[in-house]
C-alpha positions as CSV (number, residue, x, y, z in Angstrom):
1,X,-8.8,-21.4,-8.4
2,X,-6.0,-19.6,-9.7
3,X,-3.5,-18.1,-6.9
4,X,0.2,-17.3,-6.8
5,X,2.1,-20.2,-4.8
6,X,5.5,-19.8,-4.0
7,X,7.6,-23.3,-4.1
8,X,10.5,-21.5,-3.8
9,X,12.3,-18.0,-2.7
10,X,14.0,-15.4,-4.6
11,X,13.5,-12.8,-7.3
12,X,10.8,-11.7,-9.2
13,X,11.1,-14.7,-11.7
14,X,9.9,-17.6,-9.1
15,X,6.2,-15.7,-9.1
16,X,4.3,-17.7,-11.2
17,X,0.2,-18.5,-11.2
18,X,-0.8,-22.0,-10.5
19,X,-4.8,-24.2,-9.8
20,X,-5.1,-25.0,-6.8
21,X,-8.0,-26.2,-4.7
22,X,-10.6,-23.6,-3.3
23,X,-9.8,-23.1,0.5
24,X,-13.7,-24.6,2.3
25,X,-14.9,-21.5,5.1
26,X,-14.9,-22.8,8.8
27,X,-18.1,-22.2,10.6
28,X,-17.6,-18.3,11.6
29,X,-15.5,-17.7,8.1
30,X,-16.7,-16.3,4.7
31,X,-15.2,-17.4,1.6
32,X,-15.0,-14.3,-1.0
33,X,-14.7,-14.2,-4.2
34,X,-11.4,-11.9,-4.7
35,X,-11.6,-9.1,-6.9
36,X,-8.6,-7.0,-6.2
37,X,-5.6,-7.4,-4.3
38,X,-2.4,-5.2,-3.5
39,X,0.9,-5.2,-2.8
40,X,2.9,-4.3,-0.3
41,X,6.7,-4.4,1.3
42,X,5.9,-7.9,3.1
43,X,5.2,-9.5,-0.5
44,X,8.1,-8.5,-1.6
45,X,10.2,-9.9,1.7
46,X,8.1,-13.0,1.9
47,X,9.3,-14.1,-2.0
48,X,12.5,-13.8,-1.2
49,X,12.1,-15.8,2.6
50,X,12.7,-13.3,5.0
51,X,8.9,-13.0,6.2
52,X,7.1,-16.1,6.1
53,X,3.6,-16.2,6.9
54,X,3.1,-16.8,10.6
55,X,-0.2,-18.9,10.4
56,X,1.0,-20.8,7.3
57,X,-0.8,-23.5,5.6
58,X,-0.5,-25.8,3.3
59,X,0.6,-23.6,-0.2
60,X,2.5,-20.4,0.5
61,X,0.4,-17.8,-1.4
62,X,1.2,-14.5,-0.3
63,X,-1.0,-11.1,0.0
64,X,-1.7,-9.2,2.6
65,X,-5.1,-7.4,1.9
66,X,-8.1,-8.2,-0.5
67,X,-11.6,-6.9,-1.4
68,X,-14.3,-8.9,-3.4
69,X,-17.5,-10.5,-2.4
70,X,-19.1,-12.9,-0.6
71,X,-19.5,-16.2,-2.3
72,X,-20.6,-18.5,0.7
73,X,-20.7,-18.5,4.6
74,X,-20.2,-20.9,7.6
75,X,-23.3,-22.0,9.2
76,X,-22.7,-19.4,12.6
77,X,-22.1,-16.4,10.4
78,X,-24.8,-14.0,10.5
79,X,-22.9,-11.0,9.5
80,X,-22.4,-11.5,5.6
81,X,-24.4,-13.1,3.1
82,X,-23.4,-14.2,-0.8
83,X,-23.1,-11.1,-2.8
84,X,-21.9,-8.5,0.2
85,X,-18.6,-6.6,-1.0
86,X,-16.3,-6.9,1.8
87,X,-12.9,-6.1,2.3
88,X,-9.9,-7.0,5.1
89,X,-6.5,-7.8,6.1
90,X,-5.4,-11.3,6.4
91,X,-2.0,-13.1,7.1
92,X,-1.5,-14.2,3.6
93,X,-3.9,-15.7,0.8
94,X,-4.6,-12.1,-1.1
95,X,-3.3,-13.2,-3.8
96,X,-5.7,-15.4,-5.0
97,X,-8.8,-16.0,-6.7
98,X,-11.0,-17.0,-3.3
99,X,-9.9,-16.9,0.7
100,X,-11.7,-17.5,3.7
101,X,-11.7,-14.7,6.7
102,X,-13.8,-14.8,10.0
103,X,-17.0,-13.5,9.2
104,X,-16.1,-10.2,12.0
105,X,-12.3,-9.8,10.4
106,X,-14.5,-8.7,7.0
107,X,-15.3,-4.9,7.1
108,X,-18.0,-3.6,4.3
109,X,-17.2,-1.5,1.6
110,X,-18.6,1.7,0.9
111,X,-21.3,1.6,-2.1
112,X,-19.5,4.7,-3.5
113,X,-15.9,2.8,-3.9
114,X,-15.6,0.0,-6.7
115,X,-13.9,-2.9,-5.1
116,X,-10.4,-2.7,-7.6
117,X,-9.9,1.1,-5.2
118,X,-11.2,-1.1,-2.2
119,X,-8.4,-3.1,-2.7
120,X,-6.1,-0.4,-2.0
121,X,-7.3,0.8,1.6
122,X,-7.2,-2.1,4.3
123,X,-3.5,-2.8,5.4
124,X,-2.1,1.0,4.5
125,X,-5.1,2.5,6.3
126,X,-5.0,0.3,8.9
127,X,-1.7,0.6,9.6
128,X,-1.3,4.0,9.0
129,X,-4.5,4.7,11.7
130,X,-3.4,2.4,14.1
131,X,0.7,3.5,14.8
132,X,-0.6,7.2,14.2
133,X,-3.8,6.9,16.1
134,X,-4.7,3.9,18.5
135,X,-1.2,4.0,19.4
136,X,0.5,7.3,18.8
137,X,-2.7,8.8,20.6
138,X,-2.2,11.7,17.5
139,X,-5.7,14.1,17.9
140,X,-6.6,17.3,16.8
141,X,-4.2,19.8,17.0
142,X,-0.9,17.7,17.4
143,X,2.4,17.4,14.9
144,X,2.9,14.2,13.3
145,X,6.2,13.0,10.8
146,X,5.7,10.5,9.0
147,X,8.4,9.0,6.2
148,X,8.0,7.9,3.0
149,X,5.1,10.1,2.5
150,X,4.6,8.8,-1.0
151,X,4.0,5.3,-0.2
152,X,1.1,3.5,0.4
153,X,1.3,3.9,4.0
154,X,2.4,7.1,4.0
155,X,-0.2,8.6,1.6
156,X,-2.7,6.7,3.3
157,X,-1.3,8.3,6.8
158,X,-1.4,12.1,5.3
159,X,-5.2,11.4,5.1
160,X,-4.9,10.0,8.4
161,X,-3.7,12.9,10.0
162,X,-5.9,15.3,8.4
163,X,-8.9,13.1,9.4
164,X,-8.2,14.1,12.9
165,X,-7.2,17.5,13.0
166,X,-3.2,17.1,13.0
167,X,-0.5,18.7,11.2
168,X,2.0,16.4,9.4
169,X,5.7,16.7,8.4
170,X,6.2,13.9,5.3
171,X,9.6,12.9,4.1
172,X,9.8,11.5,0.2
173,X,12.3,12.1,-2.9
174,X,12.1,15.2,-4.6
175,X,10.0,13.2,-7.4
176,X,7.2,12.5,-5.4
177,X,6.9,16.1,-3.5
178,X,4.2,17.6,-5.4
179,X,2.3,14.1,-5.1
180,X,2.3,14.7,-1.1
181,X,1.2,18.3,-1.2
182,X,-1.3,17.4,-3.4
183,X,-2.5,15.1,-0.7
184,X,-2.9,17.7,2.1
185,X,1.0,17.5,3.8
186,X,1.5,20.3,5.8
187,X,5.4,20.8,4.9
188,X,6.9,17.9,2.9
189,X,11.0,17.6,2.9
190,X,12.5,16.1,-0.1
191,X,15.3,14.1,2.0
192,X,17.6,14.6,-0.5
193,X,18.2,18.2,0.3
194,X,17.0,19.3,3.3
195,X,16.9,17.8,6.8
196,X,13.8,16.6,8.7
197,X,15.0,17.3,12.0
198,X,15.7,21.2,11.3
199,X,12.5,21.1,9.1
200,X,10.2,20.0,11.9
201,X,11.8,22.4,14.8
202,X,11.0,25.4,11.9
203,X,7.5,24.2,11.3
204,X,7.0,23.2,15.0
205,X,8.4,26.7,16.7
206,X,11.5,24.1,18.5
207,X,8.5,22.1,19.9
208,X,9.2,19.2,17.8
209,X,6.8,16.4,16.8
210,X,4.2,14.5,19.0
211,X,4.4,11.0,16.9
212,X,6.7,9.4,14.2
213,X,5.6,6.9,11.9
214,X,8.6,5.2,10.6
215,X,8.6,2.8,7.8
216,X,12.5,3.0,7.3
217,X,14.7,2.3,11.0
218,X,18.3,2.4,10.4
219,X,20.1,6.1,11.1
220,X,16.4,7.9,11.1
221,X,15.4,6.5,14.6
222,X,18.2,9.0,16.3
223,X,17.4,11.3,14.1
224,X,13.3,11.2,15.1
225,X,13.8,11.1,18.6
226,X,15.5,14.5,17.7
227,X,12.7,15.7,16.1
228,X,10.4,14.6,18.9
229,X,8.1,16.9,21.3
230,X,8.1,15.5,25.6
231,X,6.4,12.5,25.8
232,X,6.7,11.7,21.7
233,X,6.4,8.4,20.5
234,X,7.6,6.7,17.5
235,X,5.9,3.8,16.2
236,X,8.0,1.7,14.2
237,X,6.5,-0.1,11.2
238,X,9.1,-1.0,9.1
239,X,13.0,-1.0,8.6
240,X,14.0,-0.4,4.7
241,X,17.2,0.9,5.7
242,X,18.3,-2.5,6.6
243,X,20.9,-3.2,9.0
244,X,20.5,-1.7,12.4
245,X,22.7,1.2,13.4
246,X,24.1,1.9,16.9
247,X,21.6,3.5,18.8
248,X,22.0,6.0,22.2
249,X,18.9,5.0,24.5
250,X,19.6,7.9,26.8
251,X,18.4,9.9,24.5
252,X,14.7,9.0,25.1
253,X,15.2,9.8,28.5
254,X,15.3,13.8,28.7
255,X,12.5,14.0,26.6
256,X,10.3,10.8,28.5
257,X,9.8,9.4,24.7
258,X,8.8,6.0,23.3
259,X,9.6,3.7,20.8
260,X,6.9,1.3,19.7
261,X,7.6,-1.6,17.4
262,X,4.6,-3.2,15.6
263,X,3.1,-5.1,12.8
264,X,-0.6,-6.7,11.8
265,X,0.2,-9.5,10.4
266,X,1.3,-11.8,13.0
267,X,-1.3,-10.7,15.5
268,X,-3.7,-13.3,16.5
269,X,-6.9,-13.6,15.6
270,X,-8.7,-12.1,18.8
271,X,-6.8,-8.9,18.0
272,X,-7.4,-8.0,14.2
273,X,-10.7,-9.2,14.8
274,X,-11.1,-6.6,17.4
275,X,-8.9,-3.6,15.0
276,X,-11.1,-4.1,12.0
277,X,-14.0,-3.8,13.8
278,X,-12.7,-0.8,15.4
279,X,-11.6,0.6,11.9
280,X,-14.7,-0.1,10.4
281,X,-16.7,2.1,13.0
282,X,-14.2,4.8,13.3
283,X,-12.6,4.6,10.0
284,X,-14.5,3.6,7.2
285,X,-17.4,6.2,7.0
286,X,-14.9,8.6,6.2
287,X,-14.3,6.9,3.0
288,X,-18.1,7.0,2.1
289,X,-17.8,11.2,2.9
290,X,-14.9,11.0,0.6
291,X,-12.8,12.5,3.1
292,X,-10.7,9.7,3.2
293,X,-9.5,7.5,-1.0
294,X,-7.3,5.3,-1.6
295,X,-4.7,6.4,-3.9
296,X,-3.9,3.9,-6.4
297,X,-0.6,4.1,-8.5
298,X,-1.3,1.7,-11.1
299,X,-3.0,-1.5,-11.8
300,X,-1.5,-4.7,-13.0
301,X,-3.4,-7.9,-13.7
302,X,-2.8,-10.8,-10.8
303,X,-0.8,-12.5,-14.2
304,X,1.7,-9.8,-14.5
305,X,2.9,-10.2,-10.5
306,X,6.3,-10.0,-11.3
307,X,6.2,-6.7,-13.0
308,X,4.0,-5.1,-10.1
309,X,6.9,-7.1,-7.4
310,X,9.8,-5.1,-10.0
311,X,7.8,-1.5,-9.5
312,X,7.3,-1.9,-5.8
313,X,11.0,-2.9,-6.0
314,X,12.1,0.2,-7.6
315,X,10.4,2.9,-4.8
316,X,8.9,4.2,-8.6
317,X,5.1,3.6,-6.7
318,X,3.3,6.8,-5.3
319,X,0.5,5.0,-3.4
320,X,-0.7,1.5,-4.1
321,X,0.2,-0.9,-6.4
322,X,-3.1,-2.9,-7.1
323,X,-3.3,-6.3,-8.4
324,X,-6.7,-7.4,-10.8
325,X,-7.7,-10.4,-9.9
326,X,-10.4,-10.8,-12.2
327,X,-8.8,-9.9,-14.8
């Protein structure tokens, strides 16, 4: 099968396709037959070797999410059978003609979704559900803010928070403003202009906000816990600012607040087993109401990685950035 194996780390010119042998499905795995793939911020980290995969094997292919179909099953699953369209999250192996998932990790796509905009939903919907929802506790009637509203998390987490009957503050470049408002956003800051802690206390009445979802760290985290309601929690899912940033803890106290780091990808097994089942009970049939799409910024074929690693690269991406595998 074709796949893209990393030998070595840097920019977007060590990306390169290469055969290698298709991976053999354990006896509660699936092997699929991968039609689309997407990118995200860990691709990016991992070709340059600051985010290995944390169950590695023996090639380094990156990707985080896939969708395709079923091509052949271990003798104990009794979930999937050849020909099911399935989608998930996995540790790394997206980006690839075939992987193998446990058969329970594999969440069904809706029959009104083709699998290239399947490819586009599991990790930014996950993620996005699970800091704003499973841990952020967000429900109907509560304030969320959530940055980079134009990304794939963040459009993914405007859906999100309409889903269950919250109100969201987004933050984004003035570029992708309309793109967020088109989405649902309640009030969207261009970050360039206007401040997000003074635009949440206006849209809030001085309540502030009742979760964060950060993707960026650096000076924002004093800056959310600001713009945070009592008993707020922030849920930390990335840190594109960089370099860490001197930080006064006390000022959690007054307000009782939280901080919550957290990722998917090096969860163990037990655990994304048990938050894709969860997502696909809870989650998914929203997608099949067509409450809840993917938004998909533009497609590139799994051949042209490098160009989809240069956009991602360049914040010019509102929503995903999907990779053809097929093609």
């Amino acid at each position: 099968m074709r796949a893209v194996v990393l030998t070595e780390h840097g920019g977007p010119e060590v990306l390169h396709l290469a055969e290698v042998p298709d991976p053999v499905p354990g006896p509660e795995e699936v092997l699929v037959d991968v039609v689309a793939s997407a990118m995200n911020r860990a691709d990016l980290l991992q070709r340059m070797g600051m985010y290995p995969d944390p169950f590695p094997s023996a090639r380094e292919i990156p990707g985080l999410e896939f969708a395709g179909t079923v091509a052949a099953a271990g003798e104990r699953v009794r979930m999937w059978r050849p020909g099911d369209a399935v989608m998930g999250i996995v540790s790394g192996g997206g980006h690839a003609e075939r992987l193998c998932v446990h058969e329970r990790q594999a969440i069904a796509v809706p029959g009104n979704l083709s699998l290239l905009d399947a490819g586009a939903i599991p990790e930014v919907f996950l993620t996005a559900w699970d800091a704003l929802v499973v841990q952020g506790g967000l429900a109907s009637g509560r304030w969320a803010l959530v940055h980079a509203g134009a990304s794939g998390v963040g459009t993914a987490a405007i859906q999100i928070c309409a889903m269950v009957g919250a109100r969201v503050v987004v933050t984004c470049s003035a570029s992708k403003v309309s793109a967020c408002e088109t989405l649902g956003a309640d009030v969207v800051v261009d970050y360039g202009s206007r401040d997000f802690v003074e635009a949440v206390r206006s849209a809030t009445g001085g309540r502030g906000v009742d979760v964060v979802l950060d993707v960026i760290g650096g000076d924002y985290v004093e800056r959310n816990v600001s713009a945070l309601a009592l008993r707020g929690r922030i849920i930390q899912v990335g840190t594109m600012a960089g370099k860490p940033v001197p930080f006064n803890v006390a000022s959690l106290m007054g307000k009782r607040a939280t901080i919550t780091g957290t990722v998917l990808r090096p969860r163990p097994l037990e655990e994304k087993i048990a938050i894709s089942r969860r997502f696909a009970d809870e989650v998914v049939p929203h997608f099949a109401s067509g409450r809840l799409r993917p938004v998909v910024d533009t497609v590139f074929p799994l051949s042209r990685i490098a160009e989809a690693h240069e956009r991602m690269a360049a914040n010019a991406n509102i929503g995903k950035i999907v990779l053809d595998v097929v093609c």
